[in-house]
Structure formats: structure tokens, C-alpha cells
PASEBA-1860 file (N, C-alpha, C; in nm, 3 decimals):
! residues 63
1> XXXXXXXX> 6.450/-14.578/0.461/6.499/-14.456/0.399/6.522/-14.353/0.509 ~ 6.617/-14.354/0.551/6.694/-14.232/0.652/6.584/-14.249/0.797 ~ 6.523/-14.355/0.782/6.443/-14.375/0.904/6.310/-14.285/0.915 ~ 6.279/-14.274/0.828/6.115/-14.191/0.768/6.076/-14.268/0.663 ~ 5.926/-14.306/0.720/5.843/-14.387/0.597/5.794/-14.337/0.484 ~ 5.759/-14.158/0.508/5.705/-14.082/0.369/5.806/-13.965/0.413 ~ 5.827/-13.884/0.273/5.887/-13.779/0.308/5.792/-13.683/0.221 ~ 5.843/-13.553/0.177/5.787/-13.455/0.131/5.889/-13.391/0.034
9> XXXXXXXX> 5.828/-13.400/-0.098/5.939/-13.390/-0.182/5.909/-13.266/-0.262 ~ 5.986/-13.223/-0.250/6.036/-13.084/-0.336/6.122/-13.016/-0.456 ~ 6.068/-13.012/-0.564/6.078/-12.913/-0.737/6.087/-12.840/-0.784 ~ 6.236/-12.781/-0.821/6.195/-12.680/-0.878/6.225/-12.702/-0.992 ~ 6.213/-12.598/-1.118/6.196/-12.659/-1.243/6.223/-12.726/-1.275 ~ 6.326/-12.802/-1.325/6.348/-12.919/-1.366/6.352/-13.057/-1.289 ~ 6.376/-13.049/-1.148/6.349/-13.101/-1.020/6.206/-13.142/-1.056 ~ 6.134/-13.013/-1.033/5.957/-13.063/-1.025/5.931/-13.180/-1.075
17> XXXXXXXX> 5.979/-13.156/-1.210/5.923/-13.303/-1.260/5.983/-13.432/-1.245 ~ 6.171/-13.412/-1.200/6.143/-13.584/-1.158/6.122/-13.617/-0.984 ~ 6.073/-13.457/-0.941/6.047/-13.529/-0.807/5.838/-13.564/-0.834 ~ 5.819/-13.532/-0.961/5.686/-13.556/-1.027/5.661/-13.721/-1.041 ~ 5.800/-13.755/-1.093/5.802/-13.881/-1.151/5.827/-14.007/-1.042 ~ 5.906/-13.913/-0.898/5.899/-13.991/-0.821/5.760/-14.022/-0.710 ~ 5.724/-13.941/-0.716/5.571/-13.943/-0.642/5.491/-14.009/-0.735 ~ 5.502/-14.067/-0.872/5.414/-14.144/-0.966/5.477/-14.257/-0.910
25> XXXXXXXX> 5.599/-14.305/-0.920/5.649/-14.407/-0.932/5.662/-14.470/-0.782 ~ 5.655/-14.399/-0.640/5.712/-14.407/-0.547/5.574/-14.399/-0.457 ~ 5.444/-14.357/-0.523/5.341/-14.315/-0.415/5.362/-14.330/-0.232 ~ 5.381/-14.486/-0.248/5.399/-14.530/-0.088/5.522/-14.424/0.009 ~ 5.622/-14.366/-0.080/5.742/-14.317/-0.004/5.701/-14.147/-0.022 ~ 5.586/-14.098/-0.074/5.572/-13.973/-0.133/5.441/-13.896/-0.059 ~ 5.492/-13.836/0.053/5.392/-13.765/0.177/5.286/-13.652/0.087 ~ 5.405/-13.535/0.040/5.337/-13.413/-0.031/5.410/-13.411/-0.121
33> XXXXXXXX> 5.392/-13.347/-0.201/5.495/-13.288/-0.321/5.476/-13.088/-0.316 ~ 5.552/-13.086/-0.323/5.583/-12.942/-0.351/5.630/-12.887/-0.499 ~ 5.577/-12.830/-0.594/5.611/-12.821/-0.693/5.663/-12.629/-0.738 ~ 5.755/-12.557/-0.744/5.783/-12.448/-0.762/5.814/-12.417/-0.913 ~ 5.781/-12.364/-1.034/5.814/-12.326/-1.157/5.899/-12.474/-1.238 ~ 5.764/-12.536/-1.211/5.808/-12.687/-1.222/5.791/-12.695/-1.384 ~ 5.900/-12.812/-1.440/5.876/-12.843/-1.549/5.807/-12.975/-1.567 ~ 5.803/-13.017/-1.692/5.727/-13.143/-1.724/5.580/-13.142/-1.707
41> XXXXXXXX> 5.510/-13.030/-1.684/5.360/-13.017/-1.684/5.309/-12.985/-1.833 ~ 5.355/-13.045/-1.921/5.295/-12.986/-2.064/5.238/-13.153/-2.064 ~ 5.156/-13.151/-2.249/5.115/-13.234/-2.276/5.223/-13.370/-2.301 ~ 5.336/-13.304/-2.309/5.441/-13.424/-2.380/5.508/-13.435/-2.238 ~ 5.605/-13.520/-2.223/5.713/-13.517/-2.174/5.822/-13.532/-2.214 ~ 5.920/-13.401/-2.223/6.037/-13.375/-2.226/6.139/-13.515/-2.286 ~ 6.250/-13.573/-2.374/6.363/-13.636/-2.390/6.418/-13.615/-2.229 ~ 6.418/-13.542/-2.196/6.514/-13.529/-2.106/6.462/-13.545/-1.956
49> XXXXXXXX> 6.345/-13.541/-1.935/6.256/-13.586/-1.801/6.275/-13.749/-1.845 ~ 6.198/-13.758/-1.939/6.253/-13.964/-1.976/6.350/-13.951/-1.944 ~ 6.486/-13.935/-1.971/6.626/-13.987/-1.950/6.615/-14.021/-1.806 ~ 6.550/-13.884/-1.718/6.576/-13.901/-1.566/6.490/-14.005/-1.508 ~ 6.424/-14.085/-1.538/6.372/-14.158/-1.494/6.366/-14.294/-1.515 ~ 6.467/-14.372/-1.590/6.460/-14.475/-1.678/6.419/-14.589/-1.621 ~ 6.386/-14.612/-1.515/6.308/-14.734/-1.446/6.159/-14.704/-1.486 ~ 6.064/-14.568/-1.495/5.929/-14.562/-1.467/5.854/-14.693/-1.547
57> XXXXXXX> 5.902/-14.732/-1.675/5.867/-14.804/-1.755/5.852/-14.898/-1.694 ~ 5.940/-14.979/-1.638/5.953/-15.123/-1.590/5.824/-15.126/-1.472 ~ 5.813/-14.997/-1.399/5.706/-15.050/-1.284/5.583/-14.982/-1.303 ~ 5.581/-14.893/-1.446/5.411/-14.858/-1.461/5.381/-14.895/-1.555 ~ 5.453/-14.947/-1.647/5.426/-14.975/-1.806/5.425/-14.899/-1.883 ~ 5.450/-14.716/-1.824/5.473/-14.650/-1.998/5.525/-14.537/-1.885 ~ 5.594/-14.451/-1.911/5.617/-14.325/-1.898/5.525/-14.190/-1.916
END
């Protein structure tokens, strides 16, 4: 990946959460996370955070 093994990924609201979803899904490629007036921190997750992520299923077993 662009010749860096971890990077440091950065959110802002709506961002936050699928750069949320990529640091769940991605740990090994995911240095820090930075999260700014991030969304997807409630109890549910969003229709629309699912949409952005439609692999999480296949490699964690649930969203």
C-alpha cells in the first residue's frame, strides 16, 4: 500500500466511521485513527455506514 505498512487514518463525520470500520476490519494496515465530529458512535449503526462497508460481514461475521 503506497509503500507504508500502517498508516494513520483520519474522520470526519461521516468519514469517522468508515475510516472506524476500516481500522475494525483492517487492524494490521491501521497505525492510529483520528476521529473529528465522527459519526457512527451511537448504539446502532447507521443504513448508510452498512452500505459503506459491504465486505465487513464476510471477514468479521456481523457488522
Amino acid at each position: 500500500m503506497l509503500g507504508k505498512e500502517r498508516v494513520t487514518l483520519v474522520g470526519l463525520s461521516l468519514g469517522g466511521g468508515v475510516a472506524m470500520q476500516f481500522a475494525y476490519q483492517f487492524p494490521e494496515w491501521a497505525e492510529r485513527l483520528v476521529l473529528v465530529a465522527s459519526g457512527g458512535l451511537g448504539k446502532e449503526v447507521s443504513p448508510l455506514l452498512k452500505a459503506s462497508a459491504p465486505y465487513a460481514s464476510q471477514r468479521s461475521g456481523s457488522v
